[in-house]
C-alpha positions as CSV (number, residue, x, y, z in Angstrom):
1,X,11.7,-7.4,-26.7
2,X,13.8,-9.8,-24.9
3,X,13.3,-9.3,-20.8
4,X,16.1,-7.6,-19.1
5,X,18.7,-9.1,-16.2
6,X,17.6,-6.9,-13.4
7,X,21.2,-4.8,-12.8
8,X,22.8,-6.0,-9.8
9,X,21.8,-9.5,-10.2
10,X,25.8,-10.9,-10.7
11,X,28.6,-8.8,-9.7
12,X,29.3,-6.1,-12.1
13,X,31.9,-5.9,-14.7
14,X,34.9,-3.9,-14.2
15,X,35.5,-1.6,-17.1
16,X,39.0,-0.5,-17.1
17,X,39.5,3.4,-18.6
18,X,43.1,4.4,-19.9
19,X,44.7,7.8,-20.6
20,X,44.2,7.6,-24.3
21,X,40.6,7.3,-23.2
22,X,40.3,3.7,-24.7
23,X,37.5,1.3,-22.6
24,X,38.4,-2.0,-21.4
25,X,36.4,-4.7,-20.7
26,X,37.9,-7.1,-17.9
27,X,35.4,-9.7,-18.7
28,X,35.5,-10.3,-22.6
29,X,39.1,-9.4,-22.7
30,X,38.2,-6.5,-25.5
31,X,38.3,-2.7,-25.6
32,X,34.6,-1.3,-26.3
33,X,33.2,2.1,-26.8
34,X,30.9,4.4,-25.5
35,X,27.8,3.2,-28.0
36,X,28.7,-1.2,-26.2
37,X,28.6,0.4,-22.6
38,X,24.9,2.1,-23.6
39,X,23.8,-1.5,-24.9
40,X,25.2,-3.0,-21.8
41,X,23.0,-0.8,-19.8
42,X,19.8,-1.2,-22.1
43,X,20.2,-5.3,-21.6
44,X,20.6,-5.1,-18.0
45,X,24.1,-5.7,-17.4
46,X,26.0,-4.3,-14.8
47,X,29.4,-3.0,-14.7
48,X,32.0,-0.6,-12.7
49,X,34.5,1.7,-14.6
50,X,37.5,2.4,-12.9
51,X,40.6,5.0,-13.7
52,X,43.1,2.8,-15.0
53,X,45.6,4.8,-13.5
54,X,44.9,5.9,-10.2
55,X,42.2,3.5,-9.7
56,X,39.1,5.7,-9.0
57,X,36.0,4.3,-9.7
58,X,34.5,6.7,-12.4
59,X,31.2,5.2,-13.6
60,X,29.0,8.0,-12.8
61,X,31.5,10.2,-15.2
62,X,31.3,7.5,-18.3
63,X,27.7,7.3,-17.6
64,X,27.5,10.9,-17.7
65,X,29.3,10.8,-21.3
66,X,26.8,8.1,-22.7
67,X,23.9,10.2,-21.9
68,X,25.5,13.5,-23.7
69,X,26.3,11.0,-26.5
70,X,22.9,9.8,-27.1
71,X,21.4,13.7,-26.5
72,X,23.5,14.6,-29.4
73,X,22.5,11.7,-31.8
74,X,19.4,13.7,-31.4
75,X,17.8,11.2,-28.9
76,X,16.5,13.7,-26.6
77,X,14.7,12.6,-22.9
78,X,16.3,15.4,-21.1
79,X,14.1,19.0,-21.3
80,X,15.9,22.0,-21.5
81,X,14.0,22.9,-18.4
82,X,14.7,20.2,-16.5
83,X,18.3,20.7,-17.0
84,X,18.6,24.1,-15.8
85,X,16.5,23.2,-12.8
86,X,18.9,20.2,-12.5
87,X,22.1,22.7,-12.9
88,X,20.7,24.9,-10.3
89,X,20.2,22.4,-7.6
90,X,24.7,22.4,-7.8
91,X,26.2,23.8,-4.8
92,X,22.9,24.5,-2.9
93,X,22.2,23.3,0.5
94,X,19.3,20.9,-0.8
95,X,21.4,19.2,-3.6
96,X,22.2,16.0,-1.2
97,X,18.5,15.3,-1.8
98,X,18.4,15.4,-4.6
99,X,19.9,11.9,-6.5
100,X,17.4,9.9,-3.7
101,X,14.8,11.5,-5.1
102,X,15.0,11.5,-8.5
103,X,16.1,7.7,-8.0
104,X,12.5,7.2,-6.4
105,X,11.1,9.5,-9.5
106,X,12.7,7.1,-11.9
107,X,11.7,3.7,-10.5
108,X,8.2,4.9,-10.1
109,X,8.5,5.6,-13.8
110,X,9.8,2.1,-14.5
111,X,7.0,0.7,-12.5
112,X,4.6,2.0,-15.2
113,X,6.4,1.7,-18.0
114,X,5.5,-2.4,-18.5
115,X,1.8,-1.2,-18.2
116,X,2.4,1.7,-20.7
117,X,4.3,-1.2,-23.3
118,X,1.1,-3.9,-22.6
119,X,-1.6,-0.8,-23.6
120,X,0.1,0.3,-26.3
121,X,0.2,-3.4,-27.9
122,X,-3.1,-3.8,-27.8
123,X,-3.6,-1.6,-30.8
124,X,-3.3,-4.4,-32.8
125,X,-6.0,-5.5,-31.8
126,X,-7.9,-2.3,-32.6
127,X,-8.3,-0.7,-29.2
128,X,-5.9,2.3,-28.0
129,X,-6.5,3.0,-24.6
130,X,-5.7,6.6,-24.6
131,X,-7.0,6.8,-21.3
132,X,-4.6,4.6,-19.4
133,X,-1.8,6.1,-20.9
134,X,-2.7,9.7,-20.4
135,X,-3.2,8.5,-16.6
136,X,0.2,7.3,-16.1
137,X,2.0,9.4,-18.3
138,X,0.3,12.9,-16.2
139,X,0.9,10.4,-13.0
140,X,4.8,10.2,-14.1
141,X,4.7,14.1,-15.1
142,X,3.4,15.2,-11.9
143,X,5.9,13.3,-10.1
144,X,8.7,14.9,-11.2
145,X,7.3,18.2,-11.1
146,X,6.5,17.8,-7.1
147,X,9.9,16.9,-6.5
148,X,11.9,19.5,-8.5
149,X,9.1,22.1,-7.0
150,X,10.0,20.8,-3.5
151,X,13.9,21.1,-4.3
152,X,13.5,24.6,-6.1
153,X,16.1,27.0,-4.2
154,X,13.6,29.7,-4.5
155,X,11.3,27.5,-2.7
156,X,13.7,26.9,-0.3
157,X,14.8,30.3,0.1
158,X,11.2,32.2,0.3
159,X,9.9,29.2,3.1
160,X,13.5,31.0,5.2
161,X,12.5,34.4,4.9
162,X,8.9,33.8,6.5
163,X,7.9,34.7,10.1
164,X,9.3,32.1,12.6
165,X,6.9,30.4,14.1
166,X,6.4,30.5,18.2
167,X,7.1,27.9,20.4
168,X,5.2,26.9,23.4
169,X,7.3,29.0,26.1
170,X,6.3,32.2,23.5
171,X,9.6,32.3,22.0
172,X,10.5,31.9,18.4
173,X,11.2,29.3,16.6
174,X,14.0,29.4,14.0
175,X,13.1,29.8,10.3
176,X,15.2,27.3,9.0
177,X,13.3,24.6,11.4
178,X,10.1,25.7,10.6
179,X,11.4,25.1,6.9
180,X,12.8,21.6,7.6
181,X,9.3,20.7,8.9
182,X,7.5,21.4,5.7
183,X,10.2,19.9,3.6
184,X,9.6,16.7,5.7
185,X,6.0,17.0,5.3
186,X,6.2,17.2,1.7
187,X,8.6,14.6,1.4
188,X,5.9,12.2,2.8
189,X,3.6,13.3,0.9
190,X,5.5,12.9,-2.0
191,X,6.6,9.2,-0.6
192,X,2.7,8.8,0.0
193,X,2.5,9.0,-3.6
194,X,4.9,6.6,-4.9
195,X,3.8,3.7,-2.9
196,X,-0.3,4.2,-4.2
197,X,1.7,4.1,-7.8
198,X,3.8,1.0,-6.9
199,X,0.6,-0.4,-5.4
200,X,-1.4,0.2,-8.3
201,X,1.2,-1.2,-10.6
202,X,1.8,-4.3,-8.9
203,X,-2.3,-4.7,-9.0
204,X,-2.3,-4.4,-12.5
């Protein structure tokens, strides 16, 4: 498999979307389709798509429709779970968390997953080391648990209904900072975690 241009490495290429929903590539002079913008990814090219029209820039959208494209070709990597959790997290007062975190989730996972392709070629020679993978794939698993645990409204919203702590004066402190203060301290925990993976990764 041929080693991919890390994304961001030349400016991207501006994709150009009209109202008959045609895709225009600036840069090969060419109108392309959903299935060219997915390879484009998978190689490592970058590129911006931008409303022909009004000029937005509408990437996350077309990105958005390559992802329900390749679902329904029956290419699944999205649980149903982890969609509903995802779909929940909409309009609530932790959802601006949310994108960093799963951002960190994912590049932890791309850390492993040139470790994960090295074990699983040396079958050829014979030796499968379940081991390793199991490792990294509960490491991966347990990742994204923590963080959609951590961002679960009814997390958030049971941590809010407990006693307020005291402050030193005797008075009490508001819920909601008490909350913020374990959110923090999970969040470094959580950030804890993903450097001893990067760490580990890099060693390897």
């Amino acid at each position: 498999m041929a080693a991919k241009k890390p994304i961001g490495e030349n400016s991207p290429i501006t994709i150009k979307k009209y109202a008959n929903r045609r895709l225009y590539n600036t840069a090969t002079s060419s109108y392309v389709t959903l299935d060219h913008l997915c390879q484009m990814v998978q190689e490592g090219t970058d590129f911006t798509v931008y409303d022909a029209k009004t000029g937005d820039n509408i990437t996350r959208t077309v990105l958005t429709q390559i992802i329900v494209e390749e679902e329904a070709k029956g290419h699944s990597l999205l649980p149903i779970k982890f969609l509903r959790q995802l779909i929940g997290f909409y309009g609530d007062s932790m959802q601006w968390m949310v994108p960093q975190y799963l951002d960190q989730m994912m590049e932890a996972f791309t850390a492993n997953q040139e470790n994960m392709r090295q074990s699983m070629q040396e079958t050829i020679g014979g030796i499968f080391p379940f081991g390793n993978l199991e490792e990294m794939s509960k490491q991966n698993m347990a990742l994204f648990e923590n963080a959609m645990k951590m961002f679960s409204p009814s997390k958030v919203e049971q941590e809010q209904t407990e006693a307020p702590a005291r402050t030193d004066d005797g008075s009490k402190e508001p819920a909601d900072a008490e909350s913020l203060d374990k959110l923090k301290a999970q969040v470094d925990l959580l950030q804890k975690q993903l450097d001893a993976i990067s760490k580990e990764s890099q060693k390897d």
